[in-house]
C-alpha positions as CSV (number, residue, x, y, z in Angstrom):
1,X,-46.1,-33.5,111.9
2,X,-46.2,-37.2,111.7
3,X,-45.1,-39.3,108.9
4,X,-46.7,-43.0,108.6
5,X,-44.4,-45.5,108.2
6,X,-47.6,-47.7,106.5
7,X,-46.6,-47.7,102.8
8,X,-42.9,-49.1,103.3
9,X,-44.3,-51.8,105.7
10,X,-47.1,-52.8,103.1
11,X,-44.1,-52.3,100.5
12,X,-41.9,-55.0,102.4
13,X,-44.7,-57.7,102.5
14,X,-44.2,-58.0,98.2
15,X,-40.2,-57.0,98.0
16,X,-37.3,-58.8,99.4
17,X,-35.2,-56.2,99.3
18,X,-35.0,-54.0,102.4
19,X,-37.0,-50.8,102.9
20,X,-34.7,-47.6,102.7
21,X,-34.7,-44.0,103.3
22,X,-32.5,-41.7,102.3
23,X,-31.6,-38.4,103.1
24,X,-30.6,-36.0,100.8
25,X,-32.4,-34.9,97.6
26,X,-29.1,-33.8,95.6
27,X,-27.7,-36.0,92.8
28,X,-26.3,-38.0,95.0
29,X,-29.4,-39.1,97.3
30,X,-31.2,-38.8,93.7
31,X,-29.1,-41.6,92.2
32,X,-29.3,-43.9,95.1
33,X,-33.0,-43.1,95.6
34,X,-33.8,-44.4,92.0
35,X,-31.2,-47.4,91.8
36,X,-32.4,-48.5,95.0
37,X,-36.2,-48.6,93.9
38,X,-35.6,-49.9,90.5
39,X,-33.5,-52.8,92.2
40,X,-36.4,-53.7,94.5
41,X,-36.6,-51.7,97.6
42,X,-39.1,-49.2,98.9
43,X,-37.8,-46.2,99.2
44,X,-38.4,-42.9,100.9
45,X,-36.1,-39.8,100.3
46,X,-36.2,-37.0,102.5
47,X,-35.2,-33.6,101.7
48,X,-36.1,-30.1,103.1
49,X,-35.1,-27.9,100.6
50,X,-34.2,-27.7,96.9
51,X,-30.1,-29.5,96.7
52,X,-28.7,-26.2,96.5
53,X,-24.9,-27.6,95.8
54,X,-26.3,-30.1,93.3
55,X,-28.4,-27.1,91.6
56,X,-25.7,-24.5,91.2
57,X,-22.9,-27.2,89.9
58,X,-20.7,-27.1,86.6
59,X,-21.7,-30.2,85.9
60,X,-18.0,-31.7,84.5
61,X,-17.2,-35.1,83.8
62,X,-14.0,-34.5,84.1
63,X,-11.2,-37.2,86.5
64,X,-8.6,-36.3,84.1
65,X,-8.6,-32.8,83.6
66,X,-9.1,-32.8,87.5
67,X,-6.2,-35.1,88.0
68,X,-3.8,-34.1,91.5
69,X,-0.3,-35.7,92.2
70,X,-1.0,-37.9,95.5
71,X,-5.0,-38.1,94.7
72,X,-4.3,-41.4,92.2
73,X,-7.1,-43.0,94.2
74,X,-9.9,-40.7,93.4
75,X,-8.8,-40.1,89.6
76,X,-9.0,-43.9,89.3
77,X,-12.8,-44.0,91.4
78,X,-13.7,-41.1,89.0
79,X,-12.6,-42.9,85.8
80,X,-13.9,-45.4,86.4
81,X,-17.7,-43.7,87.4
82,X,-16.9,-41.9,83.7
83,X,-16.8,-45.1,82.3
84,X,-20.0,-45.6,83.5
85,X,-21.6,-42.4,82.3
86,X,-22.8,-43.0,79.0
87,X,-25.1,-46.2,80.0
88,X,-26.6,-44.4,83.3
89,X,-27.6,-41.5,81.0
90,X,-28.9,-43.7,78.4
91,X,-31.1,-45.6,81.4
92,X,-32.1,-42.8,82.8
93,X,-33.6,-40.9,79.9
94,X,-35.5,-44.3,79.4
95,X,-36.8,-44.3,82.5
96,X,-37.8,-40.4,83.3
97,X,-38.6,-39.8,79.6
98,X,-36.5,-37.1,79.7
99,X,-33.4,-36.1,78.4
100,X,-30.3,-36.7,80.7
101,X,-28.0,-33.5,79.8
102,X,-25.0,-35.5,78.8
103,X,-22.9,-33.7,76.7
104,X,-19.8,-35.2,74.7
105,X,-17.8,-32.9,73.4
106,X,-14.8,-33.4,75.4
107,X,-12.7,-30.7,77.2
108,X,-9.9,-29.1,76.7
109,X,-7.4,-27.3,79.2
110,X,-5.7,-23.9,78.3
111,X,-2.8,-22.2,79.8
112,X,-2.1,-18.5,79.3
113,X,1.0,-17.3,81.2
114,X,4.5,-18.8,81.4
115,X,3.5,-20.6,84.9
116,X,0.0,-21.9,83.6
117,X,1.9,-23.2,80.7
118,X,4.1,-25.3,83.0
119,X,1.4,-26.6,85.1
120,X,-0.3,-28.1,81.7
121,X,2.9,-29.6,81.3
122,X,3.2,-31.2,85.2
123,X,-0.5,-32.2,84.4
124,X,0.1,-34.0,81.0
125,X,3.9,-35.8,83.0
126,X,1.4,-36.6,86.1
127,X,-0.9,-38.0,83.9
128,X,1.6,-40.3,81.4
129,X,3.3,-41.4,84.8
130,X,0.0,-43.1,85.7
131,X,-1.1,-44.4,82.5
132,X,-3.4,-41.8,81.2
133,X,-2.2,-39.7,78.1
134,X,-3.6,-36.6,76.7
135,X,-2.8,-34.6,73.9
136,X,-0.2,-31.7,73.8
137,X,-1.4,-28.4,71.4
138,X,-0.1,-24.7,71.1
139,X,-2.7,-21.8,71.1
140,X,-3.5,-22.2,67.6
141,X,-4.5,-25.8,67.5
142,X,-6.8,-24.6,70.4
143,X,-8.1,-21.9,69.1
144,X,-8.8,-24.0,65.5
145,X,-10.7,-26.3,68.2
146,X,-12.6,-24.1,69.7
147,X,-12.4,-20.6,68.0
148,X,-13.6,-18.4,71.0
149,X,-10.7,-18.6,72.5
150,X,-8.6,-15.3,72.8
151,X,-4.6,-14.5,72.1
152,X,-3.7,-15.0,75.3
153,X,-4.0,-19.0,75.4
154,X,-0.9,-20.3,74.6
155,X,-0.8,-23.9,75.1
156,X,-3.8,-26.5,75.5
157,X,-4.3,-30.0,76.4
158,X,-7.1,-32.0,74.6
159,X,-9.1,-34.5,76.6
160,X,-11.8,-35.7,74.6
161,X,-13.0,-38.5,77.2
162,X,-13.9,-35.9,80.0
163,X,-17.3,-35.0,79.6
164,X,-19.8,-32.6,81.1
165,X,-23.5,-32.4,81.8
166,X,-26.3,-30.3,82.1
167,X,-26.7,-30.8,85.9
168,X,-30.6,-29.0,86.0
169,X,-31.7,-31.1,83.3
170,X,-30.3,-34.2,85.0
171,X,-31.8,-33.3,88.2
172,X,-34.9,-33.3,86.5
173,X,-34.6,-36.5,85.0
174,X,-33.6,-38.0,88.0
175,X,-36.5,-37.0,90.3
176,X,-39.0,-38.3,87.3
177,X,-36.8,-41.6,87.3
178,X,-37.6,-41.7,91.1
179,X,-41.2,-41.1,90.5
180,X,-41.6,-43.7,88.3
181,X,-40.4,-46.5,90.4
182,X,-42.3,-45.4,93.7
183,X,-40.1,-43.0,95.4
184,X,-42.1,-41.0,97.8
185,X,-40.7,-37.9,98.4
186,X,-41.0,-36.4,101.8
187,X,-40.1,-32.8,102.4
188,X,-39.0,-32.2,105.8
189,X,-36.0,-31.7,107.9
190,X,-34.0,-34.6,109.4
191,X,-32.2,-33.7,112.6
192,X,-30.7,-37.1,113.3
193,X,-29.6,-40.3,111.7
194,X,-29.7,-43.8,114.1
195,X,-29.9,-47.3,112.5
196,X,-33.2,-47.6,110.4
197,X,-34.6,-44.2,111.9
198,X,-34.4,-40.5,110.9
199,X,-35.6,-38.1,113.8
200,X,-37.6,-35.1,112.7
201,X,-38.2,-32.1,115.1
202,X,-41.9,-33.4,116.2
203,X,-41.7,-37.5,114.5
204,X,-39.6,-40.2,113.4
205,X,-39.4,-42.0,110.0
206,X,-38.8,-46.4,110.1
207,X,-37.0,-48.3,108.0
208,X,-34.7,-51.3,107.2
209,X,-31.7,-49.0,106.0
210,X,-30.8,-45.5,106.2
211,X,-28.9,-43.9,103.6
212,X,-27.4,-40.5,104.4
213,X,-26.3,-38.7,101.4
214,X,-27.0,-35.1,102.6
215,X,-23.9,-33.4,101.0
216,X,-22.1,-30.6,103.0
217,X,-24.5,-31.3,105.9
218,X,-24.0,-34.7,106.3
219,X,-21.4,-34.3,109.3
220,X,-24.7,-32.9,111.5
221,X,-26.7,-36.4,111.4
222,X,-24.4,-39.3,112.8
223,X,-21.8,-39.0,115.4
224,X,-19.2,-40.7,113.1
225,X,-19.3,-38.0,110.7
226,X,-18.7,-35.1,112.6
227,X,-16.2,-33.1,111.8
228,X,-15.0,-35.2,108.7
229,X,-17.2,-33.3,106.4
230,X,-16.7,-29.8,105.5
231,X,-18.7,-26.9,104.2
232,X,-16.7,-25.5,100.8
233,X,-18.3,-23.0,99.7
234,X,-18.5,-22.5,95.6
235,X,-19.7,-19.2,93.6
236,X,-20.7,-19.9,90.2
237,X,-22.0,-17.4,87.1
238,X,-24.6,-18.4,84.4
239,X,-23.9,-16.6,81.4
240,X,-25.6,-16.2,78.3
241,X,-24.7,-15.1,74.6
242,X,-26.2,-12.4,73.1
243,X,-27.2,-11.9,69.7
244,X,-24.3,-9.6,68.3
245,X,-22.0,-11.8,70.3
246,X,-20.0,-15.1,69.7
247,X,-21.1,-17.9,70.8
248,X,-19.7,-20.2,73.7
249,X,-16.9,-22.6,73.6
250,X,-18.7,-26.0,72.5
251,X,-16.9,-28.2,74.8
252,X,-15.7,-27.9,78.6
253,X,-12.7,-25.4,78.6
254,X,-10.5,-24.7,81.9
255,X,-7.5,-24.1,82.8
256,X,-4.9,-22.2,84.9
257,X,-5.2,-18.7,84.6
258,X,-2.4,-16.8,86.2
259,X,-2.4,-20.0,89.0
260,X,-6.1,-19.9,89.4
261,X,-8.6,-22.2,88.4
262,X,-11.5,-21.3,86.5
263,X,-14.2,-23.8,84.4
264,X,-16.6,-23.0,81.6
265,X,-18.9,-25.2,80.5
266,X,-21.1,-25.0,77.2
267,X,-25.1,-25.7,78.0
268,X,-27.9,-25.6,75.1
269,X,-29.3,-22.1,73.7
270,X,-25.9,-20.0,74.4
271,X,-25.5,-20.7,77.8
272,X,-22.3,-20.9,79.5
273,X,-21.5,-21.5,83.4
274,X,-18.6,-20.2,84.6
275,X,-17.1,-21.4,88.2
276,X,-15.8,-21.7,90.5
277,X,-14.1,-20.3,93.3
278,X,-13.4,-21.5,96.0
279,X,-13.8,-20.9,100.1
280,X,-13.3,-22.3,103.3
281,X,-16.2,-20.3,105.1
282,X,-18.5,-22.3,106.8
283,X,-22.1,-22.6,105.7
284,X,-22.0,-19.1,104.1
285,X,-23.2,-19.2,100.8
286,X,-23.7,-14.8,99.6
287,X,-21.9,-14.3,96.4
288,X,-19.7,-11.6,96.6
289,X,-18.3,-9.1,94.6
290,X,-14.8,-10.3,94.8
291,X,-15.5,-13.7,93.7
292,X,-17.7,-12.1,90.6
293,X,-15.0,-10.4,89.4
294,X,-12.2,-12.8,90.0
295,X,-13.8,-15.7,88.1
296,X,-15.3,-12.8,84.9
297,X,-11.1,-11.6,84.9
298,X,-10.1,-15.5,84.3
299,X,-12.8,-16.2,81.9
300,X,-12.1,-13.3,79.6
301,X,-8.3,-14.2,79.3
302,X,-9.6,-17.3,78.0
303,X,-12.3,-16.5,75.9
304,X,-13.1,-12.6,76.0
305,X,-16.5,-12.4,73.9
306,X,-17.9,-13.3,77.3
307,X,-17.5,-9.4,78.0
308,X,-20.2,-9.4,75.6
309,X,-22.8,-11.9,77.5
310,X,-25.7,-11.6,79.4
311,X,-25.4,-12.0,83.0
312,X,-28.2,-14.5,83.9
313,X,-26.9,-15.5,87.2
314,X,-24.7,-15.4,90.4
315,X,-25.2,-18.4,92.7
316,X,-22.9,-20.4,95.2
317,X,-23.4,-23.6,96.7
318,X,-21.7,-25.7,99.5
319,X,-19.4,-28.6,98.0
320,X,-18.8,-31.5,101.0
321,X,-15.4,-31.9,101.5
322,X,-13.5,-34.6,103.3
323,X,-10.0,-34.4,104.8
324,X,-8.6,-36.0,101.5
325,X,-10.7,-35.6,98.8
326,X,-12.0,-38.9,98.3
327,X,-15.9,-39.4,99.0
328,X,-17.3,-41.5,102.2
329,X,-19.2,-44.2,100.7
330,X,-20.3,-47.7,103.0
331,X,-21.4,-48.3,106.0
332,X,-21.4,-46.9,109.2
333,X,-22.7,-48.9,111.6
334,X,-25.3,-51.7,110.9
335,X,-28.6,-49.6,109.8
336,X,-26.8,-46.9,108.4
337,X,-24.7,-46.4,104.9
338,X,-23.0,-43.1,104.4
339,X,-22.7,-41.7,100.5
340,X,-21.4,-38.3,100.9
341,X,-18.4,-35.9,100.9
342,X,-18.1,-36.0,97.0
343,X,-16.8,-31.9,97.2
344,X,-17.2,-30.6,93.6
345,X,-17.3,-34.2,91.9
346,X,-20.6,-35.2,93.1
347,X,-22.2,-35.2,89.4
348,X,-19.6,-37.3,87.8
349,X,-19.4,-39.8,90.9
350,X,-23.1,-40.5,90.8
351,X,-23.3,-43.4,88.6
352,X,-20.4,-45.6,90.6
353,X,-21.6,-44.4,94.1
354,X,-25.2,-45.6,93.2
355,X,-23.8,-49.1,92.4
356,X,-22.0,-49.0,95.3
357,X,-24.7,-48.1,97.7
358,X,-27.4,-50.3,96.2
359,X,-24.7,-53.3,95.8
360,X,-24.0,-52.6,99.8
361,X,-27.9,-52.3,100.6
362,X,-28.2,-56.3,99.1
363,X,-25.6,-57.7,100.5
364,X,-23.4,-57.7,97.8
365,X,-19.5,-56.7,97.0
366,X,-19.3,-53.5,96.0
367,X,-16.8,-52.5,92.8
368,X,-13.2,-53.3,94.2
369,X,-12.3,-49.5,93.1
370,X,-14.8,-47.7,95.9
371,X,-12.7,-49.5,98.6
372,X,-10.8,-46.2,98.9
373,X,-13.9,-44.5,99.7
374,X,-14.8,-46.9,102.7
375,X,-16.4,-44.5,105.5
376,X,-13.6,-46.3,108.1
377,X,-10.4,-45.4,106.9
378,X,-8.0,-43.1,108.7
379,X,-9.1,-39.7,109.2
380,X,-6.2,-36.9,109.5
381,X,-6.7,-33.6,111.8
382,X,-8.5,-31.0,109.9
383,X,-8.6,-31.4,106.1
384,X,-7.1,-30.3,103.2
385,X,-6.9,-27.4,101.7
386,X,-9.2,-26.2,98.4
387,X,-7.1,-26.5,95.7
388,X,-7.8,-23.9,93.7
């Protein structure tokens, strides 16, 4: 197979901005892929299969709900991609035609035992110690919030400014955006990543830049990513109500339940995803039984109707994570930028790492807050564990 490298060359004779390919067809690659053409540059995006961790994802918006003691660096890179949110949604339904699958509503955490209850409280004291306040609520100011919720929640914390979206409908939107501005899609497999090239099995690709953006696979391409990015592996359900049964939570709800973490998150027409666990496996992506039933037990303490759902779907993807949490997003060497390694937060990070990728493809600075991300800082030995 041979791919022409005709149309970006023709492409660079009317645009000043360099010609870019970009590997990866997730949100990420997605985002860039579309920022990059509406800014000017021709653009391929190369992707062999459908963006399996970007298709099975929750979706949440959600740095503060997600915050970590000693991860102050990425709640502040993913407030401030939050902040973000609502205009990149707005632009991007105007320029697919589509809607974006924001949704609003806000999230709210809930604790159910004695021990979940004191990690609401170390969250909302983490949270006030670094400027960042949510609101405190016992299980029946929850349940008056969101009345799905079962007995067992005792304690909540309201977070209104953490959104979620729809992350199929987003894709969608995003690949039209692309369309529309000129991205050519190619569908093939890259096997290696050198300054302005991408090396198939049988051809080679040409261009100015290349931006690799190819989620848990990323650490394959360059010789400076491996073994910084790991495969970590996600199961996720897709639930649906049923007509005799209550309907979903209409906002984001999560919490500890008996020290694990479990996520659901309202979509249109009585959906409800449910997620996620969490494994260090490799690139093994069966769902198993195991994980089925652990994230249906945590769901139900929080809001048992589920019981009564239909079980649309089991899926799990493979979130790239990095030995501290915080995405790689710069360049690599001169021909190359990096935009991966965003582990489960690659949805609400989209908006921010698209700036910074595009600001980085023109020559200029990037947003001061994405200097934590820069692909040369120190790397540890191994990496951290899920925190789950």
């Amino acid at each position: 197979m041979s791919h022409s490298s005709t149309g970006l060359a023709a492409a660079r004779h009317v645009s000043a901005r360099p010609s870019v390919t970009v590997v990866g067809g997730g949100v990420i690659g997605l985002a860039i892929a579309w920022c990059a053409a509406r800014d000017g540059s021709p653009v391929r995006l190369v992707d062999a299969e459908e963006p399996a961790a970007s298709w099975v994802a929750g979706g949440m918006l959600a740095p503060i709900a997600e915050a970590w003691p000693g991860e102050e660096e990425l709640l502040e890179l993913g407030a401030a991609s939050l902040a973000r949110w609502p205009d990149f949604a707005a632009e991007l339904t105007a320029a697919s035609g589509l809607p974006s699958g924001l949704r609003t509503e806000g999230t709210l955490v809930a604790g159910v035992d004695g021990a979940d209850r004191a990690d609401l409280d170390r969250l909302a004291e983490h949270l006030a110690s670094v400027g960042r306040e949510v609101s405190r609520i016992d299980g029946r100011a929850a349940r008056r919030l969101e009345p799905s919720l079962g007995p067992a929640v005792r304690r909540g914390l309201e977070v209104p400014g953490d959104l979620a979206v729809d992350n199929r409908i987003a894709l969608a939107a995003l690949r039209a955006a692309a369309t529309n501005v000129g991205v050519e899609f190619v569908a093939d497999r890259v096997l290696r990543v050198r300054p302005g090239e991408v090396d198939f099995a049988d051809s080679a690709l040409r261009s100015d830049i290349v931006v690799i953006a190819a989620g848990a696979h990323s650490g394959a391409l360059h010789p400076a990513l491996d073994g910084r990015i790991r495969p970590v592996k996600g199961e996720v359900l897709r639930l649906r109500a049923r007509g005799s049964a209550l309907p979903p939570p209409s906002r984001t709800v999560r919490g500890p339940v008996h020290g694990r973490q479990v996520y659901l998150v309202p979509r249109d027409e009585g959906g409800l995803v449910v997620g996620a666990t969490q494994y260090d496996v490799g690139f093994d992506t069966d769902v198993t039984v195991g994980g089925v039933r652990d994230l249906m037990n945590a769901a139900e303490r929080l809001v048992p109707g589920i019981a009564e759902y239909q079980l649309v779907e089991a899926d799990a993807g493979l979130r790239p994570g990095t030995h501290d949490n915080l995405p790689l997003l710069g360049e690599l060497e001169p021909g190359v930028l990096v935009a991966t390694g965003h582990h489960r937060n690659g949805f609400l990070l989209a908006p921010l790492t698209a700036e910074a990728i595009v600001a980085a493809l023109s020559g200029r600075e990037p947003p001061p807050v994405v200097r934590a991300a820069a692909p040369g800082r120190a790397v540890e030995t191994g990496g951290r564990p899920c925190r789950s």
